[in-house]
Structures are given as structure tokens and as C-alpha cells.
C-alpha positions as CSV (number, residue, x, y, z in Angstrom):
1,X,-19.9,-10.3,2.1
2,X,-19.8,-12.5,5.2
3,X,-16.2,-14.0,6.2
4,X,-16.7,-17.8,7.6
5,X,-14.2,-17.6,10.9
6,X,-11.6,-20.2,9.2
7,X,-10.9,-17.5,6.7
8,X,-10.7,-14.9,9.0
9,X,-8.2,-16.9,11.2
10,X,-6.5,-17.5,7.9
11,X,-6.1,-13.8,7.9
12,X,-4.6,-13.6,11.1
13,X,-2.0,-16.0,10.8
14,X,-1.0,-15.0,7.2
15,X,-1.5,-11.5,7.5
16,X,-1.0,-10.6,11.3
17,X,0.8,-13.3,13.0
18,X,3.7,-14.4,10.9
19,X,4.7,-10.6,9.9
20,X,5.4,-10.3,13.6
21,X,6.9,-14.2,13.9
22,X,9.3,-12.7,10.8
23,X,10.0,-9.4,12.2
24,X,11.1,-11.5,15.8
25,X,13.2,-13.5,14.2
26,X,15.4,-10.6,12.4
27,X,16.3,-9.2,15.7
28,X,18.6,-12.0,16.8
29,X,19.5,-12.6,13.2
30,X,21.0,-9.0,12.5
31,X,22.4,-9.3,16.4
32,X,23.9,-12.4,15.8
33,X,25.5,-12.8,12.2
34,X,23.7,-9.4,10.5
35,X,22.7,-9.1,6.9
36,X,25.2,-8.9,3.9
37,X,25.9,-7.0,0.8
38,X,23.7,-9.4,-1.4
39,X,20.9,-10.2,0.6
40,X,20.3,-6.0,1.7
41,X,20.3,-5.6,-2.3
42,X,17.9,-8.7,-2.7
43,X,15.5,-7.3,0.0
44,X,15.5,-3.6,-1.0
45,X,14.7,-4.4,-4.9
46,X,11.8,-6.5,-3.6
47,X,10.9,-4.1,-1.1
48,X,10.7,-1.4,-4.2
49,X,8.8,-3.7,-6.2
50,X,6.2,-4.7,-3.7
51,X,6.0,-1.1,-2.6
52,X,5.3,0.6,-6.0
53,X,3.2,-2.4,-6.6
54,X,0.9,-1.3,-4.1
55,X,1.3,2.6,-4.3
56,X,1.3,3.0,-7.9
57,X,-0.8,-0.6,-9.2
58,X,-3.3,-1.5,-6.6
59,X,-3.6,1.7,-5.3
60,X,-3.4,4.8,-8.1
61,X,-4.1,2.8,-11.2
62,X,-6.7,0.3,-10.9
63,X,-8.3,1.6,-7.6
64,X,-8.9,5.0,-8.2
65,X,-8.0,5.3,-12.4
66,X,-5.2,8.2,-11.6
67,X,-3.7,7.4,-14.9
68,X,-4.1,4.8,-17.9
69,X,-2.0,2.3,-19.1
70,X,-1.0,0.2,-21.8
71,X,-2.0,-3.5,-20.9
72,X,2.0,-5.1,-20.5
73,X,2.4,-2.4,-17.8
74,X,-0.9,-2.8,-16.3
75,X,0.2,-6.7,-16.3
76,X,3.0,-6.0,-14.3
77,X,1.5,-3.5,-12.0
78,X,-0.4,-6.2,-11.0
79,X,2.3,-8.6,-10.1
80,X,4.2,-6.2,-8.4
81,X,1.2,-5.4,-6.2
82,X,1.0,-8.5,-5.9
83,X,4.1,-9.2,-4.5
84,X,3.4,-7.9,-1.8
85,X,0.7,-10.3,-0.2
86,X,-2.1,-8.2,0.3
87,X,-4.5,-10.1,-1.2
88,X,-6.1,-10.2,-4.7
89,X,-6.1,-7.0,-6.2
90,X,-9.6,-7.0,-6.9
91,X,-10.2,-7.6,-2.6
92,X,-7.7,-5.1,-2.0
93,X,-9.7,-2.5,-4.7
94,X,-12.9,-3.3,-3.1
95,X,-12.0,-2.2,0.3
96,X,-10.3,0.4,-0.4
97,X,-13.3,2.3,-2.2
98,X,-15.3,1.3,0.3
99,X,-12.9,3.6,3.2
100,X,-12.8,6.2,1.1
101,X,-16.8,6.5,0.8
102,X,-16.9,5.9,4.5
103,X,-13.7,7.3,5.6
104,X,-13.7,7.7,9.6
105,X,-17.5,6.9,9.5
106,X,-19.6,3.9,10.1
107,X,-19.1,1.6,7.3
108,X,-15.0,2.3,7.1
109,X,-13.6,-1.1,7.3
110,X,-10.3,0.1,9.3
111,X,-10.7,3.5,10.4
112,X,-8.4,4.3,13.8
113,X,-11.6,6.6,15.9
114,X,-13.8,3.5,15.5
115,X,-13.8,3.6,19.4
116,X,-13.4,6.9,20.4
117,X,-11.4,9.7,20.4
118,X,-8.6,9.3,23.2
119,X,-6.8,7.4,25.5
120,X,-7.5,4.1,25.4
121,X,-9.9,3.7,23.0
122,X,-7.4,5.4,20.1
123,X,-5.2,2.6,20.8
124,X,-7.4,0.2,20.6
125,X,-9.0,2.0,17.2
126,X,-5.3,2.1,15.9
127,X,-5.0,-1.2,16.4
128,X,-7.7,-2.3,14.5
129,X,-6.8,0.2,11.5
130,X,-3.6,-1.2,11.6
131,X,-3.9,-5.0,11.9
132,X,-7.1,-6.0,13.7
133,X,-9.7,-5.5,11.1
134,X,-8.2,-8.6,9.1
135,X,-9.4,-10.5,12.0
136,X,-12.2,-9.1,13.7
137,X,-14.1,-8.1,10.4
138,X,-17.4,-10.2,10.4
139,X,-17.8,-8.8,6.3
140,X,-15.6,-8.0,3.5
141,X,-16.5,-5.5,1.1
142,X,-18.5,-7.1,-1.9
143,X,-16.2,-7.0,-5.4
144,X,-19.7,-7.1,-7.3
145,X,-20.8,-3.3,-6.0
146,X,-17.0,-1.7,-5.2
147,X,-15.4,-3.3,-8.3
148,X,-17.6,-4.2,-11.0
149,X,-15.3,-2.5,-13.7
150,X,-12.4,-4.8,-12.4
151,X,-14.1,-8.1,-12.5
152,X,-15.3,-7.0,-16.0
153,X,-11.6,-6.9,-16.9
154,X,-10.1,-10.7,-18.2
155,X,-6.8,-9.8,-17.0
156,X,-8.1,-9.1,-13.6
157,X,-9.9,-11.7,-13.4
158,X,-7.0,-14.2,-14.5
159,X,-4.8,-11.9,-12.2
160,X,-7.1,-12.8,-9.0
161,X,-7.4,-16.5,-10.1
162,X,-3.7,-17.0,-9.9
163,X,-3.1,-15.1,-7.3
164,X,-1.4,-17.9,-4.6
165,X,1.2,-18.7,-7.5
166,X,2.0,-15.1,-7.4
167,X,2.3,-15.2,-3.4
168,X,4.6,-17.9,-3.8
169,X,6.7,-16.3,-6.7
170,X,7.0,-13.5,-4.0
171,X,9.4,-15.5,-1.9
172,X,10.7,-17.8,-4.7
173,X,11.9,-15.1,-6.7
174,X,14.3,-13.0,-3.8
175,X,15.3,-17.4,-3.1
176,X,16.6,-18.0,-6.7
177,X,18.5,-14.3,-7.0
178,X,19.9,-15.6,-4.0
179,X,21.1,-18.8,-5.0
180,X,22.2,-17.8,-8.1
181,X,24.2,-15.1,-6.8
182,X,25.9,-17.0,-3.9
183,X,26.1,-20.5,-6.0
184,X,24.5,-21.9,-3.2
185,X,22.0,-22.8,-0.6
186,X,23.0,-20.7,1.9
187,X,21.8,-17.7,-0.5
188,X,19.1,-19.2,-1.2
189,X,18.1,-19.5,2.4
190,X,19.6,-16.0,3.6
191,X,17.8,-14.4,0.6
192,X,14.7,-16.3,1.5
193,X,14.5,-14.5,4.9
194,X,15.7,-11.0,4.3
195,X,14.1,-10.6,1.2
196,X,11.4,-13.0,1.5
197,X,9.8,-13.7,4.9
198,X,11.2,-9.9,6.7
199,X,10.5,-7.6,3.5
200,X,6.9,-9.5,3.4
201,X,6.7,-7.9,7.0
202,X,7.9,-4.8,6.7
203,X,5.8,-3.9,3.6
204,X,3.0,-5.1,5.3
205,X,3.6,-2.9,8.6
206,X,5.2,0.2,6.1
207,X,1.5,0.1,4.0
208,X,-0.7,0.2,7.0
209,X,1.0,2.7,9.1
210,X,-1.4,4.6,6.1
211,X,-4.5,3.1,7.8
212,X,-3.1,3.7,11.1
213,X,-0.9,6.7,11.6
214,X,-1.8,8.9,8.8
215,X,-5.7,8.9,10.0
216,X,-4.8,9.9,13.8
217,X,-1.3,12.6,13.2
218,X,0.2,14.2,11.2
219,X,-0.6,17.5,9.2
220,X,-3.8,18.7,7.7
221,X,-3.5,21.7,5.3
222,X,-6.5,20.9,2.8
223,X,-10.0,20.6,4.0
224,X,-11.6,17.1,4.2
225,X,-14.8,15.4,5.5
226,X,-12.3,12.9,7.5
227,X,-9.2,12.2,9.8
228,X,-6.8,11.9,6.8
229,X,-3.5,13.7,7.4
230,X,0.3,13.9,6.0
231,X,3.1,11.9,8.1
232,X,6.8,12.2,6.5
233,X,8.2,9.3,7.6
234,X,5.3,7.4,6.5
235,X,5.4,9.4,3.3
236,X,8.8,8.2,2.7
237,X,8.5,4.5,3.7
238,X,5.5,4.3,1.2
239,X,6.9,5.9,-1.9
240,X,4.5,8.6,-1.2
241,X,1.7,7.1,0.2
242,X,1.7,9.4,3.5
243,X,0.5,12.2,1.9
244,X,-2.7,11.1,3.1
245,X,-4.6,14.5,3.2
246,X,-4.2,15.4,-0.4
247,X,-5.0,11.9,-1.6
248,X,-8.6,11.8,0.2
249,X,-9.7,15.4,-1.5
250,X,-8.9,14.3,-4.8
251,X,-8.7,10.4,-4.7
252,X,-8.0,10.3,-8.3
253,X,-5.4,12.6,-8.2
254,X,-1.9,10.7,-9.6
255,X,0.2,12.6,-6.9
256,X,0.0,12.7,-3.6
257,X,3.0,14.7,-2.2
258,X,1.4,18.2,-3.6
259,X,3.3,20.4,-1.3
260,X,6.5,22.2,-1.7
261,X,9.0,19.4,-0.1
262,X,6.7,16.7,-0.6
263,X,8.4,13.9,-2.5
264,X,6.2,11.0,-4.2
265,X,8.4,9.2,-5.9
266,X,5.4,7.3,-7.5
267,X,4.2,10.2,-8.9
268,X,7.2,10.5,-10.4
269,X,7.7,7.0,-11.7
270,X,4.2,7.2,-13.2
271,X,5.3,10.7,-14.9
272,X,8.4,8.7,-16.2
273,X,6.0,6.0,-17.7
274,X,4.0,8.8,-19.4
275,X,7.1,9.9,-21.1
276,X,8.2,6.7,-22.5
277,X,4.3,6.2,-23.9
278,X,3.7,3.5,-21.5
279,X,1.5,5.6,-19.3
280,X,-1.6,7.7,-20.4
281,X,-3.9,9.8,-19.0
282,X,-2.8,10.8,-15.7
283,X,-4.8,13.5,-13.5
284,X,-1.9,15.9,-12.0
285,X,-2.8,18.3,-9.5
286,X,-5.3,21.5,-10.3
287,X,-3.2,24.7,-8.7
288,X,-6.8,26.3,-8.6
289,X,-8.5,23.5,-6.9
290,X,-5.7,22.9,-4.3
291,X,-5.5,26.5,-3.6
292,X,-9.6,26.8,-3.1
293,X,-9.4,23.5,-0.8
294,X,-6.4,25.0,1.4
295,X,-6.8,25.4,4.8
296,X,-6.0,29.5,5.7
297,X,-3.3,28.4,8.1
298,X,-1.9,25.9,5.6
299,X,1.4,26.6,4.1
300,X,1.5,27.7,0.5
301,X,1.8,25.9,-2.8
302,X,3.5,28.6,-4.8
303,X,5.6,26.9,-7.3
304,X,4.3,23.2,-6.9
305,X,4.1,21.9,-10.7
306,X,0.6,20.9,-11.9
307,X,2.4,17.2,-12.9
């Protein structure tokens, strides 16, 4: 699907250029006057939301069908994936099968060895995993063949229609808990930038540190065609997300972190939604499959529960 170059340079001021403008701008902020009590609860709620939004909505549910749903959940899934300004979730679905059926290989739309394997060329390749594919990418993957079974869905589809109001409900919402809070404007505008404009940022950079750092380090104990490998720290910015290996064996696969001392605390969220009946359906881990797909010089997985 061919991307006229105002949309792309759309992309790269929304989704490249003011991230980093935000991220600037808290440096002085936090040096000069810091962040307070209210607006570090703000930021961190919406940071959760917009994280498990992604992880658990955009990602697990409606991209790879990990796990059922009843339809208010899936509703809200959507939102909260939503909140984090990644684009439609159909757009975001649609690229995202389209790596994993490419992964590392021509035809991946942001793998980090598109250039080579070393020195200057991995940067550059991590680079464009990381940010520069929004801009550089001459075609976006086409929702018709990646998605069909999303745009057949009338949720989706009203989902992806009102999709800016949701971007805007993104920042308005962290604004009004500030102002409501505070009893004031100056809550509304600290809120606004903590838990607005910098959380926008930082969930951005968190989620494609995936893209980026967990295809070039990190640990590789299960054989896979691709690059894909576990980071902690990524795993624990991303709610489980950088337990990358895992994820690209079994891509439907509800948890991630399938190692002893791997947390995924969206696998566990989505085990607490099976419990309450909300959730249905999910695909745990097979203890015979992960064994047979273990590297020999892997550590064990003795003891890891199946869910």
C-alpha cells in the first residue's frame, strides 16, 4: 500500500519528532522544578494502560488471537491500545503479521540487519527498526491481505474510524485527572505533560526497543528462523514484551516470559481475566513443544507452569 510523502512526514513529526521534542523538554523540567506525587501517579496509570493496551490488545489478542474475549473487554483493549498512539489497531495488526512472516528477511518492515551485520550498518539498521521505518517506508502493509478478519469485525472497524478522538482522549484524560485532583490549571497543565506529552514518548521508545534491541541482543534459548531474542530490561519496561524469542516460535502463544524468572505480567493479567470469565480461550505454553524447540545450551524449563 503506497504512503504519499505528506503522510509519511506526518509520521515523522507525530511519531518520531515530537517523542523526542517531549523527552527534551522533561530534562530541564525534572532539573528545574521535578515531578510531584500526583502527576508520577497520573503518568504511571497511563503509562500501564497504554502499555497493556499494546502488549495484551493490539498485540496478543487481536493480532495473533492468544486468547478470546468477551466483546466489553475486547472494547477496551482497544482503547487502551489505543492510548498509546500507535496508530489504528487495524495498521498496527497489519504490520505486525507482516514481520513476523518476514522476520529479519526481505519484506520485514523494521527489521534492525536490514543493512548488514556490523558496525555501522547495525546502527544504521537499528535505527530504522527503531524509528526510521515510519519515515523512510515507501509502503505500508495492506489491511485487506494481513487483516481481513479485523476489517470484517464492526467494532474494529468503528474502532479505526474514531481513532483521532481516541488520540486525543489520550492526553485529555491524564489533563482532567489532573485538574480535578489539583482544582486547578496548573494540574491540568502538569498532568498534561507528565502524563500526556512524556508518557506518550516513553511508551513509544519502551515498545520499540522490541523492534530494535530485542532483534540485535539479548538471549536466544529456543530455535528460530530469525534474530529474535530475550532482553530483561526490555522485558520489564514492556509488561513482558522482551521475551522476544519465545514469542516468534509460537506467535500465538498468550505468554511470552516462558522461562524460569521470566515475569509477563500480561500473561498474568490475561490469566486473571480468564478467571473472572471475561477472558476465554487462551493458548499457554506446551512443556513438550518448548522442550523439543530448546536450544541444548539453553537453560531448563523444569517447573515453568503450562499457564
Amino acid at each position: 500500500m503506497a504512503v504519499a510523502t505528506g503522510r509519511r512526514t506526518l509520521y515523522l513529526v507525530v511519531l518520531v519528532i515530537l517523542p523526542v521534542l517531549a523527552l527534551a523538554a522533561a530534562v530541564p523540567a525534572l532539573w528545574g522544578w521535578g515531578i510531584g506525587p500526583r502527576d508520577a501517579v497520573i503518568a504511571v496509570v497511563m503509562y500501564l494502560i497504554s502499555i497493556f493496551g499494546i502488549a495484551i490488545g493490539y498485540h496478543r489478542h487481536f493480532t495473533h488471537r492468544a486468547f478470546r474475549c468477551r466483546r466489553p473487554l475486547r472494547i477496551a483493549l482497544m482503547l487502551a491500545g489505543g492510548m498509546a498512539l500507535e496508530g489504528p489497531v487495524t495498521l498496527w495488526a497489519a504490520e505486525h503479521r507482516r514481520h513476523h512472516k518476514y522476520a529479519d528477511r526481505p519484506g520485514d518492515p523494521h527489521s534492525p540487519w536490514r543493512y548488514g551485520d556490523g558496525g555501522l550498518a547495525l546502527l544504521r539498521g537499528m535505527a530504522h527498526a527503531h524509528v526510521g521505518w515510519f519515515y523512510t517506508a515507501r509502503h505500508r502493509s495492506r489491511r485487506q491481505r494481513w487483516v481481513p478478519d479485523l476489517l470484517a469485525d464492526p467494532d474494529v472497524r468503528r474502532f479505526d474510524s474514531a481513532y483521532p478522538a481516541v488520540a486525543v482522549l489520550s492526553f485529555l484524560l491524564p489533563a482532567m485527572a489532573g485538574g480535578l485532583w489539583a482544582m486547578s490549571w496548573t494540574g491540568v497543565w502538569t498532568a498534561l505533560f507528565w502524563g500526556g506529552l512524556v508518557r506518550y514518548a516513553v511508551v513509544h521508545h519502551v515498545t520499540w526497543s522490541v523492534n530494535s534491541i530485542a532483534h540485535t541482543f539479548g538471549e536466544r534459548p529456543f530455535t528460530t528462523r530469525d534474530r529474535s531474542s530475550n532482553v530483561r530490561w526490555v522485558a520489564l519496561l514492556t509488561l513482558g514484551e522482551g521475551w522476544h524469542n519465545w514469542h516468534h516460535v509460537e506467535p500465538s502463544c498468550a505468554r511470552h516470559g516462558v522461562l524460569k524468572g521470566q515475569l509477563d505480567p500480561s500473561a498474568r493479567l490475561i490469566r486473571w481475566f480468564e478467571r473472572a470469565g471475561w477472558a476465554y480461550g487462551a493458548h499457554w505454553p506446551d512443556p513438550a513443544r518448548l522442550s523439543a524447540r530448546r536450544r541444548s545450551s539453553a537453560p531448563g524449563t523444569e517447573g515453568m507452569p503450562a499457564g
